[in-house]
N, C-alpha and C positions, 0 to 999 in steps of 0.2 A: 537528414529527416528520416523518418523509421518509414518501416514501408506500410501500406495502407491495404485495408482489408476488408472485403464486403460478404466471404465464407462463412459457411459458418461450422465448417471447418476448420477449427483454428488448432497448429499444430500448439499448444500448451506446455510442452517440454522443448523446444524451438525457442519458442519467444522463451523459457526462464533462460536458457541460454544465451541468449541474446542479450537477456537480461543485467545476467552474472557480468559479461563481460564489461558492457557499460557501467559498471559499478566499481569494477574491480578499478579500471581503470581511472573512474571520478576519483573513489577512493583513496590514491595512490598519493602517499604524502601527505593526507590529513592530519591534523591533530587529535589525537583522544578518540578516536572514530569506534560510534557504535551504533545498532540498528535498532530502530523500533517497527513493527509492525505494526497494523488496526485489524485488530478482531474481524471479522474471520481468516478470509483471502490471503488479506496483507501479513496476518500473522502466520501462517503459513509459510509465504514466502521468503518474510524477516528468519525465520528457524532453518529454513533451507540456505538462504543465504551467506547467514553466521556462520553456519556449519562451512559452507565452501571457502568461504572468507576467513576463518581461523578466528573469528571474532565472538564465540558462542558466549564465552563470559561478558561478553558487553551487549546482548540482546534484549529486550526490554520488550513489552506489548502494553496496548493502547485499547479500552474501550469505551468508543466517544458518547456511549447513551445517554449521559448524565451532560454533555457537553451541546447537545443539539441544538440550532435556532428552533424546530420545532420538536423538542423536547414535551413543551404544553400541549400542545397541540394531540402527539400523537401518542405521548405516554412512553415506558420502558417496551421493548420487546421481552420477549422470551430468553434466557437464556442469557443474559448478563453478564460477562465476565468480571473479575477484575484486572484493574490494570496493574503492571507489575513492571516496576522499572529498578532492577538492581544496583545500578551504581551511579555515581554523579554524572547530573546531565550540564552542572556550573560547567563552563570552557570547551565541552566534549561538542566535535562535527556528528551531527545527529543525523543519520540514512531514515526517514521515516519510510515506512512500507505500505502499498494499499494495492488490493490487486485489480482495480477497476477505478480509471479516474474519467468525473463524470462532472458532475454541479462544482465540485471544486468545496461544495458544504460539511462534508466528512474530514476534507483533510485540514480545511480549518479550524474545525472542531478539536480535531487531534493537537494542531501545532496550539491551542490556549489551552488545552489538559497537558503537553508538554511542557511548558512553562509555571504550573504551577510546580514543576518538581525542578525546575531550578534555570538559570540561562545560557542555554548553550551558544556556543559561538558562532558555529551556522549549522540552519537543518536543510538537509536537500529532501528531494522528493522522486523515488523512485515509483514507476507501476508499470503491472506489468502491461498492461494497454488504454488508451485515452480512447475514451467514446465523444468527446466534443460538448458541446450542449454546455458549458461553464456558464455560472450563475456570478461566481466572484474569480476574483483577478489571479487564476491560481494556476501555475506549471508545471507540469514534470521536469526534474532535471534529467533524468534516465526513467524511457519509454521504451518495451519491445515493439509495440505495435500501434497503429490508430485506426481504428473501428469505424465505419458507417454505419450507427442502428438507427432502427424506427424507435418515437417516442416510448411504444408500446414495450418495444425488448430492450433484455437485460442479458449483460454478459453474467454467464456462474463460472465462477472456479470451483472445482475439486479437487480433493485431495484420494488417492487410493492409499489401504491400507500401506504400502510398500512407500509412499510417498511419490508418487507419481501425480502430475497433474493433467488436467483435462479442462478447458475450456471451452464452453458452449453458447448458444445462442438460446435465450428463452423468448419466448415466442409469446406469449400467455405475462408477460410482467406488465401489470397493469400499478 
């Protein structure tokens, strides 16, 4: 069980380490194995991981805006990427990436935008920390951390320009 954390203080280059190695290790003997991220967090750490994992050709990103249960509801955000998935996802073990797993409603989103580009054989689920509070039935396979927050807060990842991460507590996410 990953170790559990009420700082907010959180060391952010720790846990990807922590990260990497759960993965490496999931990883290990898969079929076809390539990564996807979700815009933003996750895509970040889908590109860092690739890189450490020798998998950069098989990296792929995901953005679920167009995929949301409240899509209606709450409209597109700012800033929209697209999704970009370079190679066959038919038979490929799929790493999905999110850097904050929370409702379990993002990475839903993600695994039926993955499937529209083809059937992979299995997708795991990597993040880099569970905040609790699940809405649907949904797991990390590989977690560095699990969070205690108020309704109120939100974990943010950063990126610095050098690729260094930082992981905070938002106090103010309402």
């Amino acid at each position: 069980m990953p170790p559990t954390s009420n700082s907010p203080q959180l060391d952010a280059e720790a846990l990807y380490a922590r990260l990497l190695q759960q993965v490496k290790t999931g990883l290990a003997g898969a079929t076809d194995p390539a990564i996807v991220g979700i815009y933003s967090g996750g895509a970040w750490l889908a590109e860092r991981l690739a890189a450490d994992l020798g998998l950069s050709a098989r990296l792929g990103f995901v953005d679920v805006s167009f995929y949301r249960d409240d899509y209606a509801k709450k409209g597109l955000h700012v800033g929209v990427k697209s999704t970009q998935i370079p190679f066959d996802v038919d038979g490929a073990t799929i790493l999905l990436v999110d850097d904050v797993l929370y409702t379990g409603r993002t990475t839903r989103a993600a695994i039926n935008e993955l499937f529209d580009y083809g059937r992979p054989a299995r997708v795991m689920l990597a993040a880099l920390a569970d905040r609790g509070g699940r809405q649907l039935p949904v797991a990390a396979d590989f977690v560095a951390t699990t969070v205690t927050l108020e309704a109120q807060q939100a974990l943010v990842l950063q990126r610095a320009a050098e690729g260094q991460f930082t992981l905070t507590i938002d106090d103010d996410h309402a």
